[in-house]
C-alpha positions in Angstrom: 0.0 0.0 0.0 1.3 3.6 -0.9 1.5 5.7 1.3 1.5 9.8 0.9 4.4 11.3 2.2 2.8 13.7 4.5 0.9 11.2 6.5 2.3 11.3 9.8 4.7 8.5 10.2 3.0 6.9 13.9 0.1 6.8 11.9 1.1 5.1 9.0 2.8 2.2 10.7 -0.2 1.8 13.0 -2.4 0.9 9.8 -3.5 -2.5 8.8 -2.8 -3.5 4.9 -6.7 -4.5 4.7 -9.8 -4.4 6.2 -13.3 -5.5 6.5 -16.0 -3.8 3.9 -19.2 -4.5 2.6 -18.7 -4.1 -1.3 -21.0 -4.6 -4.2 -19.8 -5.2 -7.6 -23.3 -5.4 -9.2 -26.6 -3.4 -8.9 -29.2 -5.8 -6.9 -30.8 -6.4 -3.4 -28.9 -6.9 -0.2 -27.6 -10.3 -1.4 -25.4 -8.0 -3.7 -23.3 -6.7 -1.0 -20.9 -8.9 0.3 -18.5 -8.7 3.3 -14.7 -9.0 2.2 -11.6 -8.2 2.9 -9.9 -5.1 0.8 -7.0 -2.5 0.9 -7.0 0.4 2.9 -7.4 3.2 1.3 -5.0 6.2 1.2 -6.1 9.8 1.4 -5.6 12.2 -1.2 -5.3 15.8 -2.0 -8.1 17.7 0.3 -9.3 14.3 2.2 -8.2 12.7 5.5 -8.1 8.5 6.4 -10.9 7.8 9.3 -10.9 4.8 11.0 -15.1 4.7 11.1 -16.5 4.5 14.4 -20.3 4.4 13.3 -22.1 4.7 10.3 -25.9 5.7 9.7 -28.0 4.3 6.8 -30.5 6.1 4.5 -32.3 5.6 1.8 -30.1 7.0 -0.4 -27.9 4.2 0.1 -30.9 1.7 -0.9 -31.3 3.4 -4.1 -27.5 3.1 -4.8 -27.7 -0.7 -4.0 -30.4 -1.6 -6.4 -29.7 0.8 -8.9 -33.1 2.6 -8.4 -34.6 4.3 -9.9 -32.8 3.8 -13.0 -32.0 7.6 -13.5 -29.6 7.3 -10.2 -27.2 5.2 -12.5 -26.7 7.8 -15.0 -24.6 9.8 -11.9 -23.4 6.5 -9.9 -22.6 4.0 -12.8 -24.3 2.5 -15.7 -23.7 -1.1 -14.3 -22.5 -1.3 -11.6 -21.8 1.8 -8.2 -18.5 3.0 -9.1 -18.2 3.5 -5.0 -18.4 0.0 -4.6 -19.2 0.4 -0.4 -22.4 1.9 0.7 -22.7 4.3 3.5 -22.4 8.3 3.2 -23.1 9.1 6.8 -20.1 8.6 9.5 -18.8 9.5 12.4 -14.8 8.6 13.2 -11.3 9.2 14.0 -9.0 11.3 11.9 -5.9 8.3 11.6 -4.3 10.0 8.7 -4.5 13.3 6.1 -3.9 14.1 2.4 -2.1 16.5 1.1 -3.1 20.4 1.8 -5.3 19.3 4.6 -4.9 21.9 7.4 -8.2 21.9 9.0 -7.9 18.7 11.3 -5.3 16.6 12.6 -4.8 12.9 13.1 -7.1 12.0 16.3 -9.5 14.5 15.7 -13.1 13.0 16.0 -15.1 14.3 13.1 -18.6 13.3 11.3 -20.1 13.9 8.1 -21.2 13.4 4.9 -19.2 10.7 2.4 -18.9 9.9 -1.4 -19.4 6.5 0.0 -17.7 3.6 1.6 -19.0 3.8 5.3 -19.8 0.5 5.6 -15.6 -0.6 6.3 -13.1 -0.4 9.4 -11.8 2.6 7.4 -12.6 5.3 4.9 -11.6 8.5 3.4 -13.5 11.2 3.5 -13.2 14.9 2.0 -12.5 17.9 4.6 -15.2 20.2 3.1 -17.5 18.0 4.6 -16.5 17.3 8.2 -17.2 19.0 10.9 -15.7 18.2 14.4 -17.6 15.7 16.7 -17.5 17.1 20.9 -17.6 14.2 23.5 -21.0 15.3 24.7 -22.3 13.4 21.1 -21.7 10.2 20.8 -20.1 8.4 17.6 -23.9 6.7 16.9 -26.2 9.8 17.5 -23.6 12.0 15.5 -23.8 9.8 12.5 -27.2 10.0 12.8 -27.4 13.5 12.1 -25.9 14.4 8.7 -27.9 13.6 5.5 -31.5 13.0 7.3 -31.0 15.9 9.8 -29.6 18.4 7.1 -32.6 17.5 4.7 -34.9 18.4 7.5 -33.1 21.7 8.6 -33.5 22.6 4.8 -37.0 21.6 3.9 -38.1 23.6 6.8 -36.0 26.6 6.0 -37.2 26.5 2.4 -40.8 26.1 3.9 -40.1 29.7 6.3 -40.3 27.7 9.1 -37.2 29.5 10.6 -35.4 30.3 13.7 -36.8 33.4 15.1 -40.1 33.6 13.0 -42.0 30.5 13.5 -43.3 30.9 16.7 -47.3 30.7 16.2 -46.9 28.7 12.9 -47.8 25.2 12.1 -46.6 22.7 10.1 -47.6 18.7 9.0 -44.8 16.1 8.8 -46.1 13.4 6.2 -44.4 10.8 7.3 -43.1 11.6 10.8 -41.1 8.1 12.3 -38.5 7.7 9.5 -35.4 9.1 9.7 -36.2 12.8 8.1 -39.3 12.8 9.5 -38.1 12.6 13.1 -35.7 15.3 12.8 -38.2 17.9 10.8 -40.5 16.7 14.3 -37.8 18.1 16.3 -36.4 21.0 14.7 -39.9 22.4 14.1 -40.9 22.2 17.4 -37.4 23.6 18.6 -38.0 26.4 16.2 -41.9 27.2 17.8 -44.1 26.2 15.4 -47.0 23.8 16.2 -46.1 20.3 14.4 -48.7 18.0 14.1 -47.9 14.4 12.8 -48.6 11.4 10.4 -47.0 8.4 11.5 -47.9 4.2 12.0 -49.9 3.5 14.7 -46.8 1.8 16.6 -44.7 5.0 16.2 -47.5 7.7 17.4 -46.2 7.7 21.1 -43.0 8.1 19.4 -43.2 10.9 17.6 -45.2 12.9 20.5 -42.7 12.5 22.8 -40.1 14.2 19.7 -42.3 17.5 19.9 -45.9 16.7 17.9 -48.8 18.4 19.3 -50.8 16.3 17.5 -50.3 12.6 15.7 -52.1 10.8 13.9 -52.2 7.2 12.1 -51.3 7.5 8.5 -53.8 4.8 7.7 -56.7 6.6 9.1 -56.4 10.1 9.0 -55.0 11.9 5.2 -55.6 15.0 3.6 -59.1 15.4 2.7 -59.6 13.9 6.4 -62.4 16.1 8.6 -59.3 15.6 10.7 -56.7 18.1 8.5 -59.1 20.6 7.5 -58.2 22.3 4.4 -56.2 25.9 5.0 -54.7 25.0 8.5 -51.1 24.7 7.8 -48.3 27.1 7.2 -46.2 24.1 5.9 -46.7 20.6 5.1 -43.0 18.4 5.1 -44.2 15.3 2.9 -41.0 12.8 3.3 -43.5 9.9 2.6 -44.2 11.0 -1.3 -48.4 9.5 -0.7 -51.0 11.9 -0.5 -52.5 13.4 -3.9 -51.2 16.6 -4.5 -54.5 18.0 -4.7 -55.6 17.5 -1.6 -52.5 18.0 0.1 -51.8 21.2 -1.5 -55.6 22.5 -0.2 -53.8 21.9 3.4 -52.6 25.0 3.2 -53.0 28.5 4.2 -52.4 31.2 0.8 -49.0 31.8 1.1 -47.9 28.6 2.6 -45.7 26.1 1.3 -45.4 22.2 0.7 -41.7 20.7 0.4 -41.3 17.1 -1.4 -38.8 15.7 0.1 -37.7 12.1 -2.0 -40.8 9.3 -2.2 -40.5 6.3 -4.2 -42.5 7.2 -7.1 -41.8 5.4 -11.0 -39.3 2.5 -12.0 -37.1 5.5 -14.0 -37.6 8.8 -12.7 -38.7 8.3 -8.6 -40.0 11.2 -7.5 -38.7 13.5 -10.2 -42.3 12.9 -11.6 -44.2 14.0 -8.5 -41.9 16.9 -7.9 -42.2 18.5 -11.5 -46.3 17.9 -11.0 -46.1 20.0 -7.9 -44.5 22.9 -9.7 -46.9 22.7 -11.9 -49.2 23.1 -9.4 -47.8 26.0 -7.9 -47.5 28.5 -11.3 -50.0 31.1 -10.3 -50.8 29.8 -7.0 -50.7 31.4 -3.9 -49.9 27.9 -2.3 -46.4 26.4 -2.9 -45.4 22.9 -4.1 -41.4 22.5 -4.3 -39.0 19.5 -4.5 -35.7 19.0 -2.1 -33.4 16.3 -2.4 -31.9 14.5 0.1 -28.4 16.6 1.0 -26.6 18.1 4.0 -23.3 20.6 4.1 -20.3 20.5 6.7 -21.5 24.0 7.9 -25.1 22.1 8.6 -23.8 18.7 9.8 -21.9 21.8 12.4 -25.3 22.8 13.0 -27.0 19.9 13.9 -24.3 18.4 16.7 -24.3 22.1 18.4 -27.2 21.4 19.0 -27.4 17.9 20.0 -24.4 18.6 22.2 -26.8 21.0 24.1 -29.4 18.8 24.6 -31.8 20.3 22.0 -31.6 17.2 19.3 -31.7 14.0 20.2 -31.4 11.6 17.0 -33.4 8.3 17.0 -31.7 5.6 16.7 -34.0 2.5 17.2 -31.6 -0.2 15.5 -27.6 -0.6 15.9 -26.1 -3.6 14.3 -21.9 -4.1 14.2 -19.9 -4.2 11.2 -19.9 -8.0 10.9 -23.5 -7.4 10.6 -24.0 -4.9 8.1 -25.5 -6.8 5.3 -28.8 -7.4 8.3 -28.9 -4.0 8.8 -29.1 -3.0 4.9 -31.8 -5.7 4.3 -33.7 -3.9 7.4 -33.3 -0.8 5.8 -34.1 -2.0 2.4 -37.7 -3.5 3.9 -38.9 -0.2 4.9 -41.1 1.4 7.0 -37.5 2.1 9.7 -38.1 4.0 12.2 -35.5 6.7 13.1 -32.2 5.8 11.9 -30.1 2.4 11.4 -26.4 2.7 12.5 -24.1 0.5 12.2 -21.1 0.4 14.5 -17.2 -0.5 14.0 -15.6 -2.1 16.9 
């Protein structure tokens, strides 16, 4: 293994040749990803070497895996991931840096955002998305934050529910026990507005105790429900990607606003098709329909673990499995219907 020459010597001798991954050298279900053993990998310009502590699962990496919907190969491989190991969010130990790399040292704990390859003993990660990790978070709540906590902080920023102004406002999370869902619960409610919920019946008790004012089963109670009466809601967060447009957009109030974030939706497109229907829906309309991918930013990930470390966040993590188990916890993930996040851990 190559080594560059300004990783810090101590370091570089402490390293291991190889390690234990999960890769995937075809698109497919969880019985595509396989554990193995492979090199380590070196840092280069801009990036650092972590040796992974913990590592959350999304969605995101489900669509990866399989491939789906088809349009995500166009930007991660015609045939095949050309990141070969799934998982973006982690939380670990700076062990070695590339070239130019300033902003953290070797045993700096950081967290953040990955092309990939989470899902191994080590990984390499680029600085611009890394933000330190304080004790007061652990390794598993902080990888919980990144991609499913910066996706709410955005949705509910691009629906005005903001710091300092959302005091007396109220907003519907569609979809309120998964892993976005949770966090826009908690973020809305630490911002003031008045959240109400849908959720499974299993999960309502849940997502009260995260902040909701008011939950309700997703089975029972929709828009167009006597329930959700039609202009009550500043925002509406629909993480889920079910309830017609139509009748969600009548949710609610003129000037309000109703962010898409991801849904299944067709075999090619996913929710592209849902997304470019709600802007349709909002030309001349006083009601707003707009699409938000999935994404986070090191200055957000920052964001997000200031405030868990005071006590205002608290991811949920209802499943951990270890590193030997990883291909369990992708097939959970790849099942759906998680609640909160999945993390898997590195010993």
């Amino acid at each position: 293994m190559s080594l560059p020459e300004n990783r810090p010597t101590d370091a570089a001798a402490s390293l291991p040749a190889t390690m234990t991954a999960w890769p995937q050298d075809r698109y497919g279900g969880p019985d595509a990803v396989r554990q193995a053993r492979v090199d380590v990998p070196s840092p280069g310009t801009g990036e650092v070497l972590l040796r992974v502590r913990a590592t959350a699962l999304n969605s995101g990496d489900i669509h990866v895996m399989r491939g789906e919907p088809r349009a995500v190969r166009l930007a991660f491989g015609l045939r095949r991931p050309r990141t070969a190991v799934r998982g973006i969010d982690v939380a670990g130990q700076v062990v070695a840096v590339g070239a130019g790399v300033t902003r953290f040292r070797v045993g700096d704990e950081v967290v953040g955002e990955i092309p990939g390859g989470g899902l191994a003993e080590y990984a390499v990660a680029p600085v611009g998305r890394l933000a330190l990790r304080p004790t007061e978070v652990g390794p598993v709540a902080a990888a919980a934050l990144p991609v499913s906590g910066g996706t709410a902080w955005l949705a509910l920023d691009k629906a005005g529910i903001v710091p300092g102004s959302a005091a007396g406002r109220r907003v519907l999370v569609v979809g309120a026990s998964g892993g976005v869902g949770s966090f826009a619960v908690q973020l809305a409610a630490h911002r003031g507005a008045e959240v109400w919920a849908l959720a499974g019946r299993r999960n309502l008790d849940i997502v009260e105790r995260l902040g909701a004012a008011r939950v309700f089963d997703y089975r029972e109670v929709q828009p167009g429900s006597a329930e959700l009466p039609d202009g009550t809601f500043d925002a509406v967060i629909d993480i889920a990607g079910e309830p017609p447009l139509a009748l969600a957009q009548r949710l609610l109030r003129d000037g309000g606003t109703m962010v898409l974030v991801g849904g299944e939706g067709g075999s090619i497109l996913g929710p592209l098709r849902r997304i470019a229907a709600g802007a349709l829906r909002s030309i001349g309309s006083k009601r707003r329909i707009i699409g938000l991918a999935a994404v986070t930013s090191a200055e957000l990930t920052a964001g997000l673990v200031a405030l868990a470390a005071a006590g205002d966040l608290d991811p949920l993590v209802k499943r951990t499995w270890p590193l030997a188990e990883a291909g369990e916890a992708l097939a959970h993930v790849d099942a759906g219907h998680t609640v909160g996040k999945v993390v898997v851990t590195v010993p």
